[in-house]
C-alpha positions as CSV (number, residue, x, y, z in Angstrom):
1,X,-36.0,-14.4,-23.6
2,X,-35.5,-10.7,-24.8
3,X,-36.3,-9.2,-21.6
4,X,-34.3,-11.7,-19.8
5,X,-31.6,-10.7,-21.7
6,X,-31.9,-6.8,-21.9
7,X,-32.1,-7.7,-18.0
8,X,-28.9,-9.4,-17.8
9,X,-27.0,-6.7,-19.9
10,X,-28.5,-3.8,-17.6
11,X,-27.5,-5.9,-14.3
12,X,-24.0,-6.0,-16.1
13,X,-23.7,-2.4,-16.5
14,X,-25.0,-1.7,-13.3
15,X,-22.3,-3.6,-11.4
16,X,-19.3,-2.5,-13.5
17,X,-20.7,1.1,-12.6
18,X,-20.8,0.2,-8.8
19,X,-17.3,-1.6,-9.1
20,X,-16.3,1.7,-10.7
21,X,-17.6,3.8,-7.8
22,X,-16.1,1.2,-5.7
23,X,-12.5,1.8,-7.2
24,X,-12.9,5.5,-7.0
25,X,-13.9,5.5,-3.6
26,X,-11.1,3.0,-2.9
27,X,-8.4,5.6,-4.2
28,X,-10.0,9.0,-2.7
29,X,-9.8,7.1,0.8
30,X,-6.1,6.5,0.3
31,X,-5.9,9.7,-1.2
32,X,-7.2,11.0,2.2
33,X,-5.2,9.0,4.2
34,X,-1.9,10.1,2.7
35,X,-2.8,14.0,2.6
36,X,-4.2,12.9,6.4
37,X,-0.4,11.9,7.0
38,X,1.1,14.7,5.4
39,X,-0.8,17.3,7.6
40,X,0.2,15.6,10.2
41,X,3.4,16.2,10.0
42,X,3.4,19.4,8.9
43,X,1.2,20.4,11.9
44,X,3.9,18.5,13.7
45,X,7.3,20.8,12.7
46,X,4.9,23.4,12.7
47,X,4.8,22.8,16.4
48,X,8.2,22.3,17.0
49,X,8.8,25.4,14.9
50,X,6.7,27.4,17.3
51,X,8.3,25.7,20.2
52,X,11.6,26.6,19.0
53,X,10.0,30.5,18.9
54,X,9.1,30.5,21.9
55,X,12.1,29.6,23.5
56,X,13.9,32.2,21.5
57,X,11.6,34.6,23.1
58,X,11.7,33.9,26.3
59,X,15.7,34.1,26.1
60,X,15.1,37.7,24.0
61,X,12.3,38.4,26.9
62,X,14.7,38.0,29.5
63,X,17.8,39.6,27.5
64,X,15.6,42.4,27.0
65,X,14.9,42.9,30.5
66,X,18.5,42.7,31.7
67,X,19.4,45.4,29.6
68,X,16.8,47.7,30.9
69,X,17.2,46.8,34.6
70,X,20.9,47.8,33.9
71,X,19.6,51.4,31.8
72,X,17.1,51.8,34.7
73,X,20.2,51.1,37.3
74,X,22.6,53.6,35.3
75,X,20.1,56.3,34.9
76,X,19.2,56.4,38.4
77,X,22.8,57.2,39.1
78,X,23.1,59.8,36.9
């Protein structure tokens, strides 16, 4: 009877430990999730922030080379 019932307590203790771990692992996988979801959408504006640079860019490119077709153009003149 004494075994039995040292038994029963450790079975006891060893489930509320594995429904502990269970728990914890419950939140750290919606903990992942959520920072999963956040990334995402940071990685998302990042890469409309970098598509927004590059068009900037490309209209500063081609500013850029307007301006020195025209130098090129007025030094040939000269």
């Amino acid at each position: 009877m004494l075994n039995d019932a040292k038994i029963e307590e450790f079975l006891k203790e060893v489930n509320e430990l594995l429904n502990e771990i269970k728990n914890e692992q419950t939140k750290l996988t919606e903990n992942v999730e959520q920072y999963h979801k956040v990334n995402m959408r940071n990685f998302e504006k990042l890469k409309d922030f970098n598509e927004i640079c590059d068009m900037t860019n490309q209209v500063f490119e081609t500013r850029l080379s307007n301006i020195e077709q025209i130098l090129k153009e007025k030094l040939m003149k000269a």
